[in-house]
Structures are given as C-alpha cells and as structure tokens.
C-alpha positions as CSV (number, residue, x, y, z in Angstrom):
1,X,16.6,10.7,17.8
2,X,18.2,12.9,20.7
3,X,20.5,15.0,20.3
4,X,24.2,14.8,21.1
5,X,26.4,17.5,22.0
6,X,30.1,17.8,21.2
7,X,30.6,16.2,24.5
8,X,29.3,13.6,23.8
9,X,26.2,14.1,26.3
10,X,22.2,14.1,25.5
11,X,20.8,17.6,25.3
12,X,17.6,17.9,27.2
13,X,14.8,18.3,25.3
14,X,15.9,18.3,22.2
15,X,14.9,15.9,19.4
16,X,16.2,15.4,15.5
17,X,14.0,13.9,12.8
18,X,14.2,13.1,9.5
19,X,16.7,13.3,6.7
20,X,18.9,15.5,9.4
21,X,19.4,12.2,11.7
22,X,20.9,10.2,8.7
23,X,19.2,7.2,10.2
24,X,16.9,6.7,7.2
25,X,16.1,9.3,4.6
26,X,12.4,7.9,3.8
27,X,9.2,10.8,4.3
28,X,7.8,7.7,5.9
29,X,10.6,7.5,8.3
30,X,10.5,11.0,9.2
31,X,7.0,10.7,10.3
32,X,7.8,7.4,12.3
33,X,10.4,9.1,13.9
34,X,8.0,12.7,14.7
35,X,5.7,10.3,16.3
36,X,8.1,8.6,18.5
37,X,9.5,12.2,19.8
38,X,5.7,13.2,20.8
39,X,5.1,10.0,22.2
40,X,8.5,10.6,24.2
41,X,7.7,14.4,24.9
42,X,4.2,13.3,26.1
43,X,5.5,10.7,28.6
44,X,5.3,7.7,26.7
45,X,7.5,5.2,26.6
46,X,8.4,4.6,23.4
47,X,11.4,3.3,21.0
48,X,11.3,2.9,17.3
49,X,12.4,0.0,15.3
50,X,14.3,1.4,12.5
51,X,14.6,-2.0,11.6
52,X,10.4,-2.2,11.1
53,X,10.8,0.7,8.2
54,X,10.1,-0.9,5.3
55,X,12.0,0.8,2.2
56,X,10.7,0.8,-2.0
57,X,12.2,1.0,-5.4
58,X,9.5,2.3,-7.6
59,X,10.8,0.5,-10.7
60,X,9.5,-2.0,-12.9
61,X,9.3,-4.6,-11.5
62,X,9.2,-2.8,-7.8
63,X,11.5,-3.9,-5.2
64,X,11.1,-3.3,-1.2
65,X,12.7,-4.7,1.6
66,X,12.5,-4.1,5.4
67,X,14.9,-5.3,8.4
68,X,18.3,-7.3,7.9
69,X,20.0,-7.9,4.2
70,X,21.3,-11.3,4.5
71,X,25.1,-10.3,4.7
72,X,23.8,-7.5,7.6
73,X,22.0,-11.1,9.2
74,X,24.8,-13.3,8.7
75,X,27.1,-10.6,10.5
76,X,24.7,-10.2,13.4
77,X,24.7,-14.2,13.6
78,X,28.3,-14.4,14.0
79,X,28.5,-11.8,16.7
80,X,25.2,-13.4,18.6
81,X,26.1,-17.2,17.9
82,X,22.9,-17.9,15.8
83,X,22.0,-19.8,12.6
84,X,20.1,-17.6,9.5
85,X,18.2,-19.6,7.3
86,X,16.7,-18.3,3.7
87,X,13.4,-18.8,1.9
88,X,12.2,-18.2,-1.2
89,X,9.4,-18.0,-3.1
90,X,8.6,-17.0,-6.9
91,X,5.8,-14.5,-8.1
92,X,5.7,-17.7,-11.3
93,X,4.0,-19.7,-9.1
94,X,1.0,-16.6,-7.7
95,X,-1.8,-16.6,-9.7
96,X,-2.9,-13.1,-9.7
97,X,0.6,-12.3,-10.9
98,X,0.2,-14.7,-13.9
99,X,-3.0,-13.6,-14.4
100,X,-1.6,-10.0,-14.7
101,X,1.4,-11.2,-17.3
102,X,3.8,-9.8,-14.3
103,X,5.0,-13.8,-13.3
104,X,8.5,-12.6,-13.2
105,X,10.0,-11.5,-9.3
106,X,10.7,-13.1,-6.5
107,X,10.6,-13.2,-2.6
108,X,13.2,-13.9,0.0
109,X,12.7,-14.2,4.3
110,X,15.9,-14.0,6.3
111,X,15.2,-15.7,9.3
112,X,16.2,-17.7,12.7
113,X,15.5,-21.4,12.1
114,X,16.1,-21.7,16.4
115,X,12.7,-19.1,17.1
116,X,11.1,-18.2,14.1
117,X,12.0,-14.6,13.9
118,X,11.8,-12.5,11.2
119,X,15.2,-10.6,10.4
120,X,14.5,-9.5,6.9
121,X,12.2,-9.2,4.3
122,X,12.8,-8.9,0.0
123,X,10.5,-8.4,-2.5
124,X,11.2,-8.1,-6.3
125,X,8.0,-7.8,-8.4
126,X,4.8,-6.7,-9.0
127,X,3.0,-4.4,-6.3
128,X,6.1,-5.3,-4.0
129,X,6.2,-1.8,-2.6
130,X,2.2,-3.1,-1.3
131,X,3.4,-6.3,-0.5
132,X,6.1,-5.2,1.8
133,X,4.0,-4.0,4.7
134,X,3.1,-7.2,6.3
135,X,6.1,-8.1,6.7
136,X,6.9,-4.9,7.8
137,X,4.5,-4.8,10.2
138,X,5.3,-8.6,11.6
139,X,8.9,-7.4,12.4
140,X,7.3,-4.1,14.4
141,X,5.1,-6.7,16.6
142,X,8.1,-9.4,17.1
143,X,5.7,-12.0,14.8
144,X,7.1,-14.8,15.0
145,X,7.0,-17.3,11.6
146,X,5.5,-19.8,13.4
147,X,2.1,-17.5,14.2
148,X,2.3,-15.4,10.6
149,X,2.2,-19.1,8.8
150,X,-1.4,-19.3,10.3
151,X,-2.8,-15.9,8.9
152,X,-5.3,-16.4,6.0
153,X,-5.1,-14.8,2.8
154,X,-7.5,-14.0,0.0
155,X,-7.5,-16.0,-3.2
156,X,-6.5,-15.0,-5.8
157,X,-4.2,-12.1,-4.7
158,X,-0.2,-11.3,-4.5
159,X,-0.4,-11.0,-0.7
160,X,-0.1,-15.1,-1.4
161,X,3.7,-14.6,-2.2
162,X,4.0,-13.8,1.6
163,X,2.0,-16.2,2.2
164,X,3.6,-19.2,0.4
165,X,7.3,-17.4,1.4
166,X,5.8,-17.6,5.4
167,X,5.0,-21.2,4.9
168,X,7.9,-22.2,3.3
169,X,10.5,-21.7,6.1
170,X,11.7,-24.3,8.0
171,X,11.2,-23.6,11.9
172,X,13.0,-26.1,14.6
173,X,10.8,-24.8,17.2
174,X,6.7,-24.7,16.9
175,X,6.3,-23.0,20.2
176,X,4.1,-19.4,19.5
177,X,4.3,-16.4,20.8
178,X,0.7,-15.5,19.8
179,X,-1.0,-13.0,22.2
180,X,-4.5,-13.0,20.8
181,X,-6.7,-16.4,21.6
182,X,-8.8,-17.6,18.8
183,X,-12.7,-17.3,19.0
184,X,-14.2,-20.8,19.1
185,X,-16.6,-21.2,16.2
C-alpha cells in the first residue's frame, strides 16, 4: 500500500488505501488495509495477506470465496513445483441446511496434499458469506488442514460444511504446525 512515484521509487510516508490501490475493492479491505498503514506508521511490523480477504456474492444462494481460484493454484503450482489437490463437500449432506429447505450448494478447499496448506476457499449456499470466515481466518494464521481437521463444531449448524470439507482432504503429511498445547482434562 505505498506509494510509487513515476520513477518507480517509494515515497516516504505516503500510504494508499482502498478502492484507489486496485488491490481489492471490498469496504472490508479498505479497512484491513488502514489498519496495516497505522500499524506500519506506528512502528509495527506488519504485512497484509490480501490473500486472507475473504470476498461475498449476496445472492441466493450466497457465494464467498477467499485465497487462490483453482486455475490461480494450479498456475502457482507450476511455477513452485507443487501438487493442488481439491475437496468437496455438499450443503445435501448438513443438517441445519436441510432442516432450513436450503440443501442445495456446495463447498470446495484448494489445497497442498505435500503440507496441508490452505490455498483457497469456495462456498456456494446458504449463509456462505458467514461461513467464509473461518476459512478466511485459517489462511491469515497459516492453519494448516491437518490442525483445522481437529477444531470442534456445534451440532446442528452450517459451520459443519467446513467441517466435513476440513476432514475430507487427503494430507500426505500429519506433522502440525499447532502453536497452542492442549489443556489436559
């Protein structure tokens, strides 16, 4: 979000947010991004992972999405020499969604099958513009698959599409990178 001159060379102190960056026309966005300038300003070391912004269609049904599409992932693996695997789930199979008449949508993880990591997140169906933040957030805190498989979620609810999309990839590695230590009972 600094500036560039014609020259091609940072201008001190000066910062661009928002919809004038082109980076990612979202209000959300924009306030990511003012954040990470007063962070900066204030001394603070700190980047923003476009790729964390999670971004909604407020349709019916809803769609969201956050980090790589799979033709963006597939690219990156090319260039990086990595292998992208897909999972899906379907809302047919949540029972809040059936409950709700709304069984028709679906979820999709782009991920490495070599570490676990999460490269992109879709969502097509009810509430997916909710839905979309956990995943959202996992990709901000480099969660691997691997440690988000383990998180609990309540019953009956449509966070269990992430949930059942989480546990359904196939990981080579089951190695974590899990920070916090669990509290023995």
């Amino acid at each position: 979000m600094r500036v560039i001159d014609a020259n091609g060379k940072l201008v001190p102190h000066l910062y661009c947010i928002g919809d004038a960056n082109g980076k990612m026309m979202l209000a959300h966005a924009a306030s990511a991004q003012g954040i990470s300038v007063v962070e900066q300003v204030s001394g603070n070391d700190h980047v923003l992972n476009h790729l964390s912004i999670p971004a909604a269609c407020f349709t019916h049904p809803e769609i969201s999405m956050v980090g790589l599409t799979e033709p963006q992932a597939r690219e990156k693996a090319e260039k990086e020499g990595f292998e992208v695997s897909i999972a899906k789930t379907s809302f047919k199979a949540n029972t809040k969604a059936l409950a709700e008449n709304e069984g028709e949508g679906l979820a999709k993880l782009i991920y490495r099958p070599d570490n676990g990591e999460i490269l992109g997140v879709h969502i097509f169906g009810l509430h997916a513009a909710d839905l979309i933040h956990e995943a959202s957030n996992a990709i901000a805190m480099g969660t691997c698959i691997q440690d988000i498989k383990f998180a609990v979620h309540a019953h009956p609810t449509l966070s269990e599409v992430l949930d059942e999309l989480f546990k359904s990839a196939k990981v080579k590695v089951s190695t974590s990178n899990t920070v916090a230590k669990p509290v023995p009972a």
